[in-house]
C-alpha positions as YAML, in Angstrom:
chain: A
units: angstrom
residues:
- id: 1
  name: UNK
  ca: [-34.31, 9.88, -0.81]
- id: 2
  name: UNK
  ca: [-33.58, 7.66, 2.11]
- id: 3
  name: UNK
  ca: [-30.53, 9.78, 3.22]
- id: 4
  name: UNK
  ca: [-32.55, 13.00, 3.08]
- id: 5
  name: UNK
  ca: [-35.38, 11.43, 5.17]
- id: 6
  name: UNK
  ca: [-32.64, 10.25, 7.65]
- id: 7
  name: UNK
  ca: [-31.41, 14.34, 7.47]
- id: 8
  name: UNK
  ca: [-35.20, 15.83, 7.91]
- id: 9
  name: UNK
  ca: [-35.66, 13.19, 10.84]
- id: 10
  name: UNK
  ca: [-32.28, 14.62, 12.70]
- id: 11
  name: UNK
  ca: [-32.95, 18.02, 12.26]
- id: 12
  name: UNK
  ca: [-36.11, 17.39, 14.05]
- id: 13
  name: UNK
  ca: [-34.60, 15.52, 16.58]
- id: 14
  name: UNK
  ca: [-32.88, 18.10, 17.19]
- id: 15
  name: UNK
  ca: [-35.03, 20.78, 16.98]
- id: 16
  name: UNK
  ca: [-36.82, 19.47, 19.52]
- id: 17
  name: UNK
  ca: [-34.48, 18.45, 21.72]
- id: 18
  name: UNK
  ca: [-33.94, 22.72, 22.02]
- id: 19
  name: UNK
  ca: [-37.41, 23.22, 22.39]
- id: 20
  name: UNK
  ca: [-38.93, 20.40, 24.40]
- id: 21
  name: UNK
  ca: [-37.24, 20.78, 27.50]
- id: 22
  name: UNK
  ca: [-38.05, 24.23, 28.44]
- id: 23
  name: UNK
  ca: [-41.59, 23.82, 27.42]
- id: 24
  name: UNK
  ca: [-41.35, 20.13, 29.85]
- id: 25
  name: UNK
  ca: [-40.39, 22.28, 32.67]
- id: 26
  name: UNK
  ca: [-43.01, 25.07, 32.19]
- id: 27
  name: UNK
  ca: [-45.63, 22.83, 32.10]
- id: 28
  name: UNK
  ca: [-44.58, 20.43, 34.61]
- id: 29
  name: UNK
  ca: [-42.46, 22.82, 37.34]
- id: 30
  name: UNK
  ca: [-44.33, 26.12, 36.69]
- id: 31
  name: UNK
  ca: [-40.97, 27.89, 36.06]
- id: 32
  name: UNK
  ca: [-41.39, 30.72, 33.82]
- id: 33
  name: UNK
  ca: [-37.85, 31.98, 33.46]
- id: 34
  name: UNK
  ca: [-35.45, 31.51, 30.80]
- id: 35
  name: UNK
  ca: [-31.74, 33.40, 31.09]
- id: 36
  name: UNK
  ca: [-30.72, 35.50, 28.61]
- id: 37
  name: UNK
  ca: [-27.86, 34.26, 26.97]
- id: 38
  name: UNK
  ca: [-29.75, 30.72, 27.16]
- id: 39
  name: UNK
  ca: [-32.82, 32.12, 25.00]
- id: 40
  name: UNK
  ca: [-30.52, 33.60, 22.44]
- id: 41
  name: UNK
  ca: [-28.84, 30.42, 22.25]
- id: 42
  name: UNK
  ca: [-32.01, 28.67, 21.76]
- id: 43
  name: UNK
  ca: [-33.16, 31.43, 19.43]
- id: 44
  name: UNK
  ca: [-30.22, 30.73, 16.99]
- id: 45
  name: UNK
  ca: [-30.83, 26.95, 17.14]
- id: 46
  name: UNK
  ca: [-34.05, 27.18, 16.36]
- id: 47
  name: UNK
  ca: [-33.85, 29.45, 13.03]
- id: 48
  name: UNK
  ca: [-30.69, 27.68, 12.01]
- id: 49
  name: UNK
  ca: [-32.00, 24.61, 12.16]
- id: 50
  name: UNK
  ca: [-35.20, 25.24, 10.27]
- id: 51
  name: UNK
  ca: [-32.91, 27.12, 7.84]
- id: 52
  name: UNK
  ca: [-31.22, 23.44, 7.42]
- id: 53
  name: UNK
  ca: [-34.81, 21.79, 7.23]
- id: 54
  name: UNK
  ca: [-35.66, 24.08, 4.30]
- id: 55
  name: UNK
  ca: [-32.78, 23.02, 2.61]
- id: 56
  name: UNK
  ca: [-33.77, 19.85, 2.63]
- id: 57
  name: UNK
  ca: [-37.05, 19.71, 1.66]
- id: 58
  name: UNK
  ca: [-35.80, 21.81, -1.31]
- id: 59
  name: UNK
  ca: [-33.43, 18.88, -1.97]
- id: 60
  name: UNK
  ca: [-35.91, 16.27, -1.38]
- id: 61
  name: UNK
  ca: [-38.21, 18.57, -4.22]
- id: 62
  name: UNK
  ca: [-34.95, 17.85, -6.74]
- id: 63
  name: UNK
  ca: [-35.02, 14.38, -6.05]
- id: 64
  name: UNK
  ca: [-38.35, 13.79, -7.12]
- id: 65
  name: UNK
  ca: [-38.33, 16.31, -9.65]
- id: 66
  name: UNK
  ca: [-35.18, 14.09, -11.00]
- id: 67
  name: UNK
  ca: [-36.92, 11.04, -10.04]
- id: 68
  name: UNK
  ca: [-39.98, 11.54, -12.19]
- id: 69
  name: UNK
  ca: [-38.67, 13.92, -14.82]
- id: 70
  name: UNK
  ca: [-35.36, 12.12, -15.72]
- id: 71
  name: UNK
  ca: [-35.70, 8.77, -13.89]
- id: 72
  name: UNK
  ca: [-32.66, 7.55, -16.04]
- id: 73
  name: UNK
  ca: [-30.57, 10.00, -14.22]
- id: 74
  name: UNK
  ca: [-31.68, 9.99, -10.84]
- id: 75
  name: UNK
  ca: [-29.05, 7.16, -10.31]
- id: 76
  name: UNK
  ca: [-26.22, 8.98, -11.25]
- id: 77
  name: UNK
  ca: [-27.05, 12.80, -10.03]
- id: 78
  name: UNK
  ca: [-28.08, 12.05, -6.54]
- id: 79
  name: UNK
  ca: [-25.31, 10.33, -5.49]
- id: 80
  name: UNK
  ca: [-24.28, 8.95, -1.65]
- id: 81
  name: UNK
  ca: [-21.75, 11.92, -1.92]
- id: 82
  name: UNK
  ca: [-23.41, 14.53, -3.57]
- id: 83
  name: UNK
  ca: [-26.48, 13.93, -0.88]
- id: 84
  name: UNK
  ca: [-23.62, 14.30, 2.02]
- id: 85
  name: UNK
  ca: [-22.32, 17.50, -0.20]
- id: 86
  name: UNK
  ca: [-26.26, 18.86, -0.09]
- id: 87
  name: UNK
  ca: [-26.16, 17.80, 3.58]
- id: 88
  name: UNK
  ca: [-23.14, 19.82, 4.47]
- id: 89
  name: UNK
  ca: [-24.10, 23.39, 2.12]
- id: 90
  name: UNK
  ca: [-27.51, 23.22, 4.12]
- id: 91
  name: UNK
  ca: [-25.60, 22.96, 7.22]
- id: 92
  name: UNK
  ca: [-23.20, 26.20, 6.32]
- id: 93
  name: UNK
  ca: [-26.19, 28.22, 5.12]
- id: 94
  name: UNK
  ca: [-28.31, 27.66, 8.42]
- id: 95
  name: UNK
  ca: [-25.15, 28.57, 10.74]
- id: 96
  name: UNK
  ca: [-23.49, 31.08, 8.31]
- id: 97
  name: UNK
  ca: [-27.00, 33.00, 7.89]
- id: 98
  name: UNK
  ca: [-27.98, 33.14, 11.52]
- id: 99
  name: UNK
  ca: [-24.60, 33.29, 13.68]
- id: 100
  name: UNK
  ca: [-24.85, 37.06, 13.66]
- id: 101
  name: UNK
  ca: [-28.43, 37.28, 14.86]
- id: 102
  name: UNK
  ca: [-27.13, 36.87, 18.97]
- id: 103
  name: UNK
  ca: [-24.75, 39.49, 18.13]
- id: 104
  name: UNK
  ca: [-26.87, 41.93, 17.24]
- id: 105
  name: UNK
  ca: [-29.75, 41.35, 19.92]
- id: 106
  name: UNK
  ca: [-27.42, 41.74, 22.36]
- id: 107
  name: UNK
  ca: [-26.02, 45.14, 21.46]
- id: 108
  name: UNK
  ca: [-29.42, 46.40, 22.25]
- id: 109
  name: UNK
  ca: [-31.09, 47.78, 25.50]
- id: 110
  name: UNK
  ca: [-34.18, 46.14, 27.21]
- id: 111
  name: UNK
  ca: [-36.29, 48.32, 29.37]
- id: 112
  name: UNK
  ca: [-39.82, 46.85, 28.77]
- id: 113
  name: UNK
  ca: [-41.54, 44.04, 29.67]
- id: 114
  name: UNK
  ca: [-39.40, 40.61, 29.74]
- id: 115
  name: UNK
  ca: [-42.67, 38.43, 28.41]
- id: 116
  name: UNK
  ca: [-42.46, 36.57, 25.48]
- id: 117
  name: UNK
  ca: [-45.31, 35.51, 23.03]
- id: 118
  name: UNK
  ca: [-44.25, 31.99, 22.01]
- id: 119
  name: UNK
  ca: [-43.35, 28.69, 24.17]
- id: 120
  name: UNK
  ca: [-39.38, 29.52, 22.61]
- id: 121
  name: UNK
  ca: [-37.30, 31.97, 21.96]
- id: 122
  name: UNK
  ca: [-37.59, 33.79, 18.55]
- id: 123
  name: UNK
  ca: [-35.57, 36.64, 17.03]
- id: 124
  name: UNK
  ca: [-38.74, 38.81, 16.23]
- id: 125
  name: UNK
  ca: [-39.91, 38.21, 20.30]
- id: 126
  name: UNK
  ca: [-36.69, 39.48, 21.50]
- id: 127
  name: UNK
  ca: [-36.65, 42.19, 19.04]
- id: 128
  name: UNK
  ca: [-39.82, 43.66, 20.41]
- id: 129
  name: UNK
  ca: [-38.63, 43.80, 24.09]
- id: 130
  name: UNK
  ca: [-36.08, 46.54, 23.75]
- id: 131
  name: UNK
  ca: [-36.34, 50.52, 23.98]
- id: 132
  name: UNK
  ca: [-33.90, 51.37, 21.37]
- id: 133
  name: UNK
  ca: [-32.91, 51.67, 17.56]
- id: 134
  name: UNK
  ca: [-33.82, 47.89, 15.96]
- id: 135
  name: UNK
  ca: [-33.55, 48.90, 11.95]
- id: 136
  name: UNK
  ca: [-30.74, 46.88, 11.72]
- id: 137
  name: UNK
  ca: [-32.50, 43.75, 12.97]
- id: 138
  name: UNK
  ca: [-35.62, 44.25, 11.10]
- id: 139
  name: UNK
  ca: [-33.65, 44.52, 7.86]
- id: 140
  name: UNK
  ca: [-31.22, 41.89, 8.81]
- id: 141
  name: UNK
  ca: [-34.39, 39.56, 9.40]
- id: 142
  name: UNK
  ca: [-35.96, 40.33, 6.56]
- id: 143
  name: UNK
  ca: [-33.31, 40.02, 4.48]
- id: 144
  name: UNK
  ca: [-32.66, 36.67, 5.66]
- id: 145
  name: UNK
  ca: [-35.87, 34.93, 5.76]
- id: 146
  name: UNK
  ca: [-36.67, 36.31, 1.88]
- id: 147
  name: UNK
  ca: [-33.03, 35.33, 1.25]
- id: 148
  name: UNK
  ca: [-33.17, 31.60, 2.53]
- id: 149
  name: UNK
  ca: [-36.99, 30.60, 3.58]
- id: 150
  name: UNK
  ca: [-38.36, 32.57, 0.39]
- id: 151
  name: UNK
  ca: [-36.55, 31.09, -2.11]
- id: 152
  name: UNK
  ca: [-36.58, 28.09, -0.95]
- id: 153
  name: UNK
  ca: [-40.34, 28.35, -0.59]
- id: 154
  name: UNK
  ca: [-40.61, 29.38, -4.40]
- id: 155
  name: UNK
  ca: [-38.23, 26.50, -5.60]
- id: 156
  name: UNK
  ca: [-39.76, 23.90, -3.63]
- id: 157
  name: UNK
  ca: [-43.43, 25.58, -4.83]
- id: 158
  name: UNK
  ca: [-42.05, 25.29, -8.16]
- id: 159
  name: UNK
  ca: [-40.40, 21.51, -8.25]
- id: 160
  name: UNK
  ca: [-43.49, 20.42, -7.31]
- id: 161
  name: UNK
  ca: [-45.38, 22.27, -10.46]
- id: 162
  name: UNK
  ca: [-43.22, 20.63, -12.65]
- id: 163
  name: UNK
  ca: [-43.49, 17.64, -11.00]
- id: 164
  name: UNK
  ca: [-47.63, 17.49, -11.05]
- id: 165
  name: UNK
  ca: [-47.29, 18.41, -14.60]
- id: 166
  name: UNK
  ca: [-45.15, 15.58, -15.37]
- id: 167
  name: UNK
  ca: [-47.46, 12.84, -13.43]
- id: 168
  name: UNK
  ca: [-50.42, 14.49, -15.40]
- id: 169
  name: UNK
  ca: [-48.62, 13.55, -18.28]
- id: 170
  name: UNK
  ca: [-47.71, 10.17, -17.34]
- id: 171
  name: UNK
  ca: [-51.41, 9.81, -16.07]
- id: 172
  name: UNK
  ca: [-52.62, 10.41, -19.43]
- id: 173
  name: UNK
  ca: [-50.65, 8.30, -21.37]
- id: 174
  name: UNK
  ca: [-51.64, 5.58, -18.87]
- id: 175
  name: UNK
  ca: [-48.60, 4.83, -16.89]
- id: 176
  name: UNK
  ca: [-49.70, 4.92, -13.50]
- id: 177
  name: UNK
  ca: [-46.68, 3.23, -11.94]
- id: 178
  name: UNK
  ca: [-45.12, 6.82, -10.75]
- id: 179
  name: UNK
  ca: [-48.35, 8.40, -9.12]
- id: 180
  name: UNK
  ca: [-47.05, 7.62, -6.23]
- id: 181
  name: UNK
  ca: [-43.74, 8.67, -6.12]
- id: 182
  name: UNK
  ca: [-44.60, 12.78, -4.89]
- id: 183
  name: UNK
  ca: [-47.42, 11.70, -2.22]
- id: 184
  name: UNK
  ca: [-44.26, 10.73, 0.55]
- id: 185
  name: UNK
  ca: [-42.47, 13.96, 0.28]
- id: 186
  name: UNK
  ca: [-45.59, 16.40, -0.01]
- id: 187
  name: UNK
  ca: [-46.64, 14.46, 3.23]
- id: 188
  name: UNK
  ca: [-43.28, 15.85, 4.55]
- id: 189
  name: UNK
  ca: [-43.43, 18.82, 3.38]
- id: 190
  name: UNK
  ca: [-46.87, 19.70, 4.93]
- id: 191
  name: UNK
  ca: [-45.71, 18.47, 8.34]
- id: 192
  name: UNK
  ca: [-42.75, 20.27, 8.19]
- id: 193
  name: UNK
  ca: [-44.88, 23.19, 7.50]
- id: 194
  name: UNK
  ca: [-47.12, 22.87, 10.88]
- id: 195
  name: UNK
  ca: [-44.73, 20.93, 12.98]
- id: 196
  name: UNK
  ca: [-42.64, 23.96, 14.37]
- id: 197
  name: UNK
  ca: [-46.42, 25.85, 15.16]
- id: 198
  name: UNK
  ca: [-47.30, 23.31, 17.39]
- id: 199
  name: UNK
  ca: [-47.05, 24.60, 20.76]
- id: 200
  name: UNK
  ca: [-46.08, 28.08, 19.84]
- id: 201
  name: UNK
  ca: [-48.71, 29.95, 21.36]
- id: 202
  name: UNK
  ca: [-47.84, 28.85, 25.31]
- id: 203
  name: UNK
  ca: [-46.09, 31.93, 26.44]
- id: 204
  name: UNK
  ca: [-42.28, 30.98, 28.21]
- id: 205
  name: UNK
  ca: [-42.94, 33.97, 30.47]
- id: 206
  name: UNK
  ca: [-40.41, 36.22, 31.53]
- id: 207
  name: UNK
  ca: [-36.94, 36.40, 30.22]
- id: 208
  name: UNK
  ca: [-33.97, 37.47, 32.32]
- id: 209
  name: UNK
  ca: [-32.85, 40.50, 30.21]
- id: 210
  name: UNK
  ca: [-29.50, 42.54, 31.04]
- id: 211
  name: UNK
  ca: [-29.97, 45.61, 32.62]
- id: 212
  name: UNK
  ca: [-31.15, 48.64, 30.84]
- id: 213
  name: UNK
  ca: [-28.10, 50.76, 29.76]
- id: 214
  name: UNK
  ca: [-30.13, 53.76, 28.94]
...
């Protein structure tokens, strides 16, 4: 459990090490420009990396699940190496998923306005400022966040099910020792949830787009 705290705490780290400093010199310099290639850098950061946080609140869902359910095998399932194993498939899914998401904003032509809605770069923002054909990034989007932040939503949704079933259970028969074990990740989980909304509604301003090739 300690491991995947350390991981969630990282990823955050990081994640706002991406975000922070543009939003710092915004507020603080009144610069309202961000280059191109430099938002779709940040763009892919920022959906990879909460692509990796999913992951591991989904693994810190299994722990507890494993922890409450089958406390005699918690031991030997979540291992030091099988966490690093967890640690490295959530990295490869976040990168693997999202690498072609610059790719495919950049084949595309921007003639409108260069204003984003959010304090950061985001894949559906960028979307919206061109003039041509974006099918292939809607369905590419959607595909992905059903893919990887909707199934992860429904597993975590459903550890935690079984898990309040089992501390019913446990609550009944009187054992009370356990009915704190769920309270520390849930607590993560909801932050998680409304951490990357914080901020989100300060508007970067303009982005310096390519030329239109139309």
């Amino acid at each position: 459990m300690f491991l995947l705290l350390a991981m969630l705490s990282t990823i955050d780290l990081v994640l706002s090490s991406v975000t922070m400093p543009k939003m710092a010199s915004l507020f603080l310099t009144g610069i309202q420009e961000i280059e191109f290639n430099v938002c779709l850098a940040q763009m892919f950061l920022i959906h990879a990396l909460s692509a990796m946080e999913s992951a591991v609140l989904l693994a810190m869902a299994f722990d507890r699940f494993v922890a409450i359910c089958h406390p005699l095998r918690h031991a030997s399932v979540l291992t030091g190496p099988t966490v690093a194993k967890i640690g490295l498939a959530a990295l490869t899914r976040g990168f693997a998923f999202f690498f072609p998401l610059p790719f495919i904003l950049k084949r595309l032509s921007y003639c409108r306005t260069h204003t984003v809605t959010h304090s950061f770069c985001l894949h559906q923002d960028i979307m919206k400022l061109s003039c041509t054909d974006t099918t292939v990034n809607v369905v590419y989007g959607l595909f992905i966040i059903l893919s990887v932040m909707g199934v992860d939503s429904l597993l975590i949704g459903f550890s935690y099910i079984l898990i309040l079933r089992a501390v019913l259970e446990l609550s009944s028969r009187g054992q009370h020792s356990r009915l704190s074990t769920p309270a520390s990740p849930i607590s993560v989980l909801c932050w998680s949830s409304t951490y990357p909304s914080l901020g989100s509604q300060w508007c970067i301003g303009w982005v310096a787009l390519p030329p239109c090739s139309m």
